[in-house]
N, C-alpha and C positions, 0 to 999 in steps of 0.2 A: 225961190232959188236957193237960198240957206238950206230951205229947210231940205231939196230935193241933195243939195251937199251933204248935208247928214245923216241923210237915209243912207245915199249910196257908202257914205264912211263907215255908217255901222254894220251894212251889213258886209263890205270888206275887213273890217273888224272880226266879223262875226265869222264871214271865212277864214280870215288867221287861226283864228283862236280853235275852230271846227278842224282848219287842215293840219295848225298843229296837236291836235290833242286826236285826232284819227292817225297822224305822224307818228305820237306818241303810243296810241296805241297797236299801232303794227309793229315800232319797235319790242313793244313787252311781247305780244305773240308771237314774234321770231326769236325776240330773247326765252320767252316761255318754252320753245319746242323744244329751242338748243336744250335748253335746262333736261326737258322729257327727253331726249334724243341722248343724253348724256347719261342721265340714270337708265333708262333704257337698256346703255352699255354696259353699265355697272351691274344691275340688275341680271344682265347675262352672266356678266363674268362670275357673282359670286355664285348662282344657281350651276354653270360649270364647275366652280371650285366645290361646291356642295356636294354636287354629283359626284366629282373626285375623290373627294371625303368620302360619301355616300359609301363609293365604291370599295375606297382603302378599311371603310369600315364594314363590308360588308366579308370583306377580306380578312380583318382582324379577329370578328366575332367567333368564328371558328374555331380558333386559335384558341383564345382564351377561354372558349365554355370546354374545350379539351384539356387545358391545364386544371380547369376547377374540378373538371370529371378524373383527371387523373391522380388529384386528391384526395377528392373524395372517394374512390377504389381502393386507395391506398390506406386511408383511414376506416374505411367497412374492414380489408383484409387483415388491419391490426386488431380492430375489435374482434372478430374471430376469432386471431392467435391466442389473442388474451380467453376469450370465453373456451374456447379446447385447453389450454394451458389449465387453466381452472377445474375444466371438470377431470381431466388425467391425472392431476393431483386429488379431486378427491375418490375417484377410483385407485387411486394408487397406484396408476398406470406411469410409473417414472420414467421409463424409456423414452416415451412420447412426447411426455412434461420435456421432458431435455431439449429434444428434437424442436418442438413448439418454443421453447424459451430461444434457442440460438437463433432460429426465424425473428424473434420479435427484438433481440440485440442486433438483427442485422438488418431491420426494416427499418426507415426513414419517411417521418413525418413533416413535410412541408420543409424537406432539405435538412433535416436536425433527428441524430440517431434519440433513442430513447434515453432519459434519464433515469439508469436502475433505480435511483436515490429516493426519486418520487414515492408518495404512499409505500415507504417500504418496502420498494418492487426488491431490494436487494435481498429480504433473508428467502424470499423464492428460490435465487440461484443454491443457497447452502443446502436448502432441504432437497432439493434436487440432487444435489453431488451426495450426501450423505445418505439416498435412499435408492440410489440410481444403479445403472446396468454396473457391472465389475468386466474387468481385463478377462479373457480367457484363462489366463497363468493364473490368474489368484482365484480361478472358481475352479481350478484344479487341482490348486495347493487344500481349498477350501473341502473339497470332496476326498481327497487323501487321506486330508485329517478325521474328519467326521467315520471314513468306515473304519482307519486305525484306529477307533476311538481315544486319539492322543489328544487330542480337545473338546471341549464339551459343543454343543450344539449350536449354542447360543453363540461363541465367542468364533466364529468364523472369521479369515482373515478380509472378508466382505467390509465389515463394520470399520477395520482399522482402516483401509484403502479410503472408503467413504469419509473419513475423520479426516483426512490425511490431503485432501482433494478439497476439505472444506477448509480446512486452515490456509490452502495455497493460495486460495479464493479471495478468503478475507485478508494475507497476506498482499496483494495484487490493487485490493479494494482501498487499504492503508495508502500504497503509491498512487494512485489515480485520482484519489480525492484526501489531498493531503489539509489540518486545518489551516483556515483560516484565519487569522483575525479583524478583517474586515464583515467577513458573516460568520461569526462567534456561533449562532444558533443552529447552525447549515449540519445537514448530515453528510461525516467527514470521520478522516482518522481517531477522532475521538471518541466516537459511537464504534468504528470496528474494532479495536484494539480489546475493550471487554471481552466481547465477540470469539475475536481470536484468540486469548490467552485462555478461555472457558473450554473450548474445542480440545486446545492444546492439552490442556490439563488431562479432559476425560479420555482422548484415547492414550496416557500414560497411565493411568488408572484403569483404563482397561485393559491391557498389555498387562500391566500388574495382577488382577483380577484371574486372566484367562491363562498365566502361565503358575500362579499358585493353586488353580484348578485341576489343570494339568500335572505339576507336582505331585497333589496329592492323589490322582487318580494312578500314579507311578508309582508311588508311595503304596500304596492298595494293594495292586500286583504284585509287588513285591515282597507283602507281608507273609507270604508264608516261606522263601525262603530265608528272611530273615528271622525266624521265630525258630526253624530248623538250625540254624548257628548261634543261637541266645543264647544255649547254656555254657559256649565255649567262650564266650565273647564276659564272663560275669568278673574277670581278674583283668580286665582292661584299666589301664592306670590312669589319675585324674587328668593328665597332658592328653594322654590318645583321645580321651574321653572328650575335652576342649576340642583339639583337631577334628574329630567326627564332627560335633556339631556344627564347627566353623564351615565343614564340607557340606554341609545341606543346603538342598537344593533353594528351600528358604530362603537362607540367606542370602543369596548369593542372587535371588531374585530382587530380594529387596535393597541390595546393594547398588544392583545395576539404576532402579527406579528411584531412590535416592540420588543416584550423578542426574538423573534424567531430569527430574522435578527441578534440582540447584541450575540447571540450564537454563530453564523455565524463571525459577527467582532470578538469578544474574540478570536477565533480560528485562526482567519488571525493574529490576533494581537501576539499570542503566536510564530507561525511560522513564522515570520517576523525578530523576533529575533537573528534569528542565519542565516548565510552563509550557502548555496548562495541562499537563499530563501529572506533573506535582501536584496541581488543586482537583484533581479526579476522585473522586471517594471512593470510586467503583476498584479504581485500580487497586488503591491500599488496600481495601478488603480482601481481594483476588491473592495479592504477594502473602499477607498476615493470615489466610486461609490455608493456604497453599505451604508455606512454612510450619504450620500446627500437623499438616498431613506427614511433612516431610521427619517431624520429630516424633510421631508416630512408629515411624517405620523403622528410627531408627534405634524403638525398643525391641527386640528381637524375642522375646520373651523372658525364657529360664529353661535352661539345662540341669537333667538330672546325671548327676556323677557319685558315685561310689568314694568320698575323702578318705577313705583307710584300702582300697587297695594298689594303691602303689607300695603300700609298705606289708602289704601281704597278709595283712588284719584285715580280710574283710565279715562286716558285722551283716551282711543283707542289707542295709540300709543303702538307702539313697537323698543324696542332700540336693536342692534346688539353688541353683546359683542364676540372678539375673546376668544375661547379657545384654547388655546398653553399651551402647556409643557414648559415652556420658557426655563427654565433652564439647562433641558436634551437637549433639541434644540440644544440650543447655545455648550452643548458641543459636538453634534453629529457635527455640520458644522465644530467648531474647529478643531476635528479629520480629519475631511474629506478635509481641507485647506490641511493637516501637509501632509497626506496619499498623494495625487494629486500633489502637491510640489515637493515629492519625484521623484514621478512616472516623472514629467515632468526631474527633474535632471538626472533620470535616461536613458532618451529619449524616452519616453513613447509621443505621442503625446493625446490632447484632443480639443473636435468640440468644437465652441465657446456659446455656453450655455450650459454646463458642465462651464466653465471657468467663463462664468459671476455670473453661481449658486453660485460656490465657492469662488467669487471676488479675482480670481488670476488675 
């Protein structure tokens, strides 16, 4: 009897423990579905958001390999500009050069116009102005002059227009990229300024150049009617004699290029003044160069006058009298001692006649 008590206790036991733990386990398989039945849901929703993506990106790639495509067109049709640009200049084809250069200042790469400053793109634009097409009027004035043979060939009003268009240039290039002192190194006002006082200089020097050409090719034609008046003209008194020479045409060119160059110095002389246009070496040499020309000019040479006919003694003789400026002379070389000095303190080197003009 015990024993049949214990059998049957154990094995009520035995169903407890059986119907709770088969209990337990129907609860984890219905806790388990919910679990799959919930990812399930999840599992849809991100493959729909995916899909949406999918889509939004399916949508966007278009987009964006058209943005890269319209870069990279943009970028081939600048290399182009650049390689025609290249070869027109060295055909010498400047009209084109021109055409080509405005193209490549108005193209924009990746939203940002070109920086001329880069590799030197800028002395491009001068050689182009300075070589380039002319206005109709000045290839008019230009062909005028050439068949009245009132100018020589060479010195066409071409050249000064070109000069003239290259100074405005680098005048332009000064305002646009003024220095800095934050990039001390940066190519800026600093670098055009030589530049532009160098340009400046030579087309006054060619104006000077191409109107004492001219001069004397007046002078030339001339010569045989004055040579017909010579014998009348040999009782002219030592005044008239002054006055004649003071009217030639000479001087009166090198008077005018004289105001013209002291334009030129004032201007250097202004910006000289202040930092770091004072620590430039380039410059002093420019002003101290340029002032040795201007003392040049204003030795005029020597005039031959007859000293004994105003008083009616005339011996055939003819005496040589310098005409100098003296006084403006002496203060152009002054300047141009102080200017060259500098330029030398500053490491500027000069050839040895430059040095001996200025007796440093």
């Amino acid at each position: 009897m015990p024993v049949a008590r214990f059998a049957s206790a154990f094995r009520q036991s035995q169903g407890d423990v059986f119907g709770g733990w088969q209990a337990n386990n129907l609860r984890k398989r219905k806790r388990g579905a919910d679990i799959i039945e919930e990812s399930s849901v999840d599992q849809d929703e991100i493959s729909t958001d995916e899909a949406a993506s999918g889509e939004d990106s399916e949508l966007k790639v278009p987009t964006i390999s058209r943005k890269a495509s319209a870069a990279g067109l943009r970028q081939q049709h600048y290399s182009v500009l650049t390689s025609l640009l290249h070869r027109c200049i060295l055909e010498k084809d400047y009209a084109r050069a021109g055409r080509a250069w405005g193209m490549l200042l108005r193209t924009e790469v990746n939203g940002h116009p070109p920086d001329i400053r880069a590799h030197d793109r800028w002395g491009i634009g001068a050689q182009i102005l300075l070589n380039g097409p002319i206005s109709p009027a000045v290839t008019d004035a230009a062909q005028s002059s050439i068949q009245g043979d009132s100018m020589p060939r060479h010195a066409t009003p071409a050249i000064l227009e070109g000069l003239t268009k290259a100074k405005d240039y680098y005048e332009r290039l000064i305002l646009q990229f003024p220095y800095q002192k934050t990039t001390p190194d940066a190519t800026s006002s600093l670098t055009f300024y030589p530049v532009m006082f160098g340009i400046w200089i030579h087309s006054i020097q060619h104006r000077y150049r191409t109107a004492i050409q001219e001069a004397a090719l007046n002078q030339k034609n001339g010569n045989v009617e004055e040579s017909s008046n010579e014998a009348n003209s040999d009782n002219e008194s030592s005044a008239s004699g002054v006055a004649k020479y003071q009217s030639d045409p000479v001087v009166a060119i090198r008077e005018t290029t004289v105001h013209e160059a002291n334009e030129i110095a004032e201007r250097l002389t202004e910006l000289l003044t202040s930092p770091p246009y004072s620590d430039h070496a380039g410059l002093w040499k420019i002003k101290g160069m340029l002032l040795l020309w201007v003392s040049h000019l204003l030795d005029y040479g020597t005039m031959s006058v007859n000293p004994h006919a105003s008083s009616g003694h005339d011996n055939g003789r003819q005496a040589e009298y310098p005409v100098i400026n003296a006084q403006e002379r002496r203060a152009a070389v002054s300047k141009a001692q102080e200017a060259l000095s500098r330029a030398l303190a500053l490491g500027e080197t000069l050839d040895t006649r430059t040095r001996e003009e200025a007796v440093l």
